[in-house]
N, C-alpha and C positions, 0 to 999 in steps of 0.2 A: 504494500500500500504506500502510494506517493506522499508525502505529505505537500500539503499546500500553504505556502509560506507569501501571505499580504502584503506588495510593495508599500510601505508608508508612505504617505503624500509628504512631500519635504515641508518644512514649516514655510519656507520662504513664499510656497505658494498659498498656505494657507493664511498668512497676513497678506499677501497680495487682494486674497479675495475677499478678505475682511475690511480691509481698506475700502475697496470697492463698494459695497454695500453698505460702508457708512458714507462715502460719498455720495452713493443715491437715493437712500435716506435722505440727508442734509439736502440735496438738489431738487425732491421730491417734494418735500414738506417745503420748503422755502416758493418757489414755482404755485404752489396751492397757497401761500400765505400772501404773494406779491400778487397773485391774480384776483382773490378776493379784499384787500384792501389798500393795496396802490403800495410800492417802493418802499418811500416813506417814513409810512405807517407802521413798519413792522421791522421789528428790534431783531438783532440775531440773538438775543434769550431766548424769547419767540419758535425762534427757527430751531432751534437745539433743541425745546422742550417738546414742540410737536415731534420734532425728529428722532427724540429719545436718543439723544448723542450729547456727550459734555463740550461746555464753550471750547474748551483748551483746545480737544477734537479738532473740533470747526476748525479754530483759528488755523489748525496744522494743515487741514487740506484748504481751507480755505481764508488767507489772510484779511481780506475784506469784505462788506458786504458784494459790493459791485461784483468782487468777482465769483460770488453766488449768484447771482442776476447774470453773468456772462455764463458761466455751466448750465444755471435752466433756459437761459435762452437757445442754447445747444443741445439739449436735451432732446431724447429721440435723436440721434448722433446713429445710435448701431442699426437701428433700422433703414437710415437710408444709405448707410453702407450698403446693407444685403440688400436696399433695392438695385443699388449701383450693381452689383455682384449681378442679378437678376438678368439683367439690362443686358449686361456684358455677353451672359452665356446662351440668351436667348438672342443673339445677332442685331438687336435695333440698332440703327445706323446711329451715327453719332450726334446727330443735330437735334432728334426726334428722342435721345435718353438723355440728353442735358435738358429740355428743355423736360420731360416727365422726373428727373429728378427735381427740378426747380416745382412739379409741382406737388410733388409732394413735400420739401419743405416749407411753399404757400401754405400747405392745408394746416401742417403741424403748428406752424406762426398764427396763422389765420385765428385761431380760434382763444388767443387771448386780447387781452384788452389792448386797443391802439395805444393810449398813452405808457402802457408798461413795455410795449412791441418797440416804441420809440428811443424809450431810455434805454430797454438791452439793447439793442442797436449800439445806439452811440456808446455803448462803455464795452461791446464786442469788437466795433472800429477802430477803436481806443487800444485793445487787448491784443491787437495785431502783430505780432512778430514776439510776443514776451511766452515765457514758458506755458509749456501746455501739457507737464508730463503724465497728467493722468486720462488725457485726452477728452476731455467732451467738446471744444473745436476740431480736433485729430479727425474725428470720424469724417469731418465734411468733407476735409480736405484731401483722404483716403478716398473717398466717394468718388469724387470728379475726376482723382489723380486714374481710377484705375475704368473713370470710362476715356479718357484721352489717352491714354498707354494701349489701351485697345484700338482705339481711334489709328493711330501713329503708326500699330502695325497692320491695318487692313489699306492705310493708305489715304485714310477721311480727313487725317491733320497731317500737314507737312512734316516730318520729319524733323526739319534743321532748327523748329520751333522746341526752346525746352519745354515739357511737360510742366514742370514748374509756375510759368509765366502764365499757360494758359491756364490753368487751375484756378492761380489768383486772379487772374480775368474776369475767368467764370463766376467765380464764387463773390467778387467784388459787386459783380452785377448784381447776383443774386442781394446783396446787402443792401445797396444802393433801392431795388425795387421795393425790397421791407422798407425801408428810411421812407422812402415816398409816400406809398403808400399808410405807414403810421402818422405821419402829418396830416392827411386830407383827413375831413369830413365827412361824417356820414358813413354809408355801407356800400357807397362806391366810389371808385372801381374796386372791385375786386381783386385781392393779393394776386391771385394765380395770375392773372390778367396782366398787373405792372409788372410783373416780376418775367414773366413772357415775353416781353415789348422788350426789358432790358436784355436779354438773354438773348433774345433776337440780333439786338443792335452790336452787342459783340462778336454771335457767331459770321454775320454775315458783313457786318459793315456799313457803311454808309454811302459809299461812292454808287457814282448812279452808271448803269453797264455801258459798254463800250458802245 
């Protein structure tokens, strides 16, 4: 009789995933505290007690409020990976999965309040290029990167263009459309709609044809 001897999970991964889930915890609970009563209004005590996480915690994944407000405004990050992932292995051409990624994070933006949609924004713009090691920007940027790398090698995006550049293009746009769209009035347009128009204007351009 063989005996069967249980690989132990190394601990490293088990505080990895500890870690994790107290940052979606805190991202969770903060995201429901900022949407029902405005920025603000709500203390990160607040956010730690709903979250059932200690301040110190907090402060260690997250040093500011804002940049709790930049993480939920990210939030939903892994799903439009795998829509990206999706996109990629089911062949949709390149123009027509950038712009269905764009609108699925319309839909996911869409559905809180414009003046909270406005401030994450500005303090996401803001957040640009500083650490991101536990990624809830990561995933976006993963998103885009791996339908342009797809792009690149069927021949949709030029080559000599770095992946990189277009990414932040892409993604820029995508921000820019949120930003407008959080400004205006009322329940129109439509996010999916501005965010569409910008995403447009960067894949194809503006010069009028030959």
């Amino acid at each position: 009789m063989t005996s069967r001897t249980d690989t132990p999970r190394p601990r490293s991964q088990d505080l990895q995933a500890r870690s994790r889930r107290t940052r979606d915890r805190l991202v969770t609970a903060a995201l429901e505290q900022f949407a029902a009563r405005g920025f603000d209004d709500v203390t990160v005590d607040e956010i730690c007690a709903a979250a059932g996480v200690a301040k110190g915690t907090c402060y260690f994944h997250f040093p500011t409020k804002e940049d709790l407000l930049v993480a939920a405004f990210h939030r939903g990050g892994p799903d439009v990976r795998a829509h990206a992932d999706e996109l990629v292995a089911s062949g949709v051409p390149f123009a027509e999965a950038v712009l269905a990624l764009g609108d699925r994070i319309a839909r996911n933006t869409g559905r809180l309040p414009k003046p909270l949609v406005q401030r994450a924004t500005i303090a996401a713009l803001a957040a640009i290029g500083t650490g991101d090691p536990e990624g809830e920007r990561r995933h976006r940027r993963e998103a885009m990167l791996a339908l342009v790398t797809a792009a690149q090698s069927t021949g949709e995006v030029r080559d000599r263009l770095r992946p990189a550049e277009v990414v932040m293009t892409l993604n820029w746009a995508i921000l820019q459309g949120i930003l407008v769209w959080s400004a205006s009035e009322g329940p129109r347009p439509a996010l999916h709609s501005v965010v569409r128009r910008r995403l447009l204007l960067a894949l194809h351009g503006v010069a009028a044809p030959d």
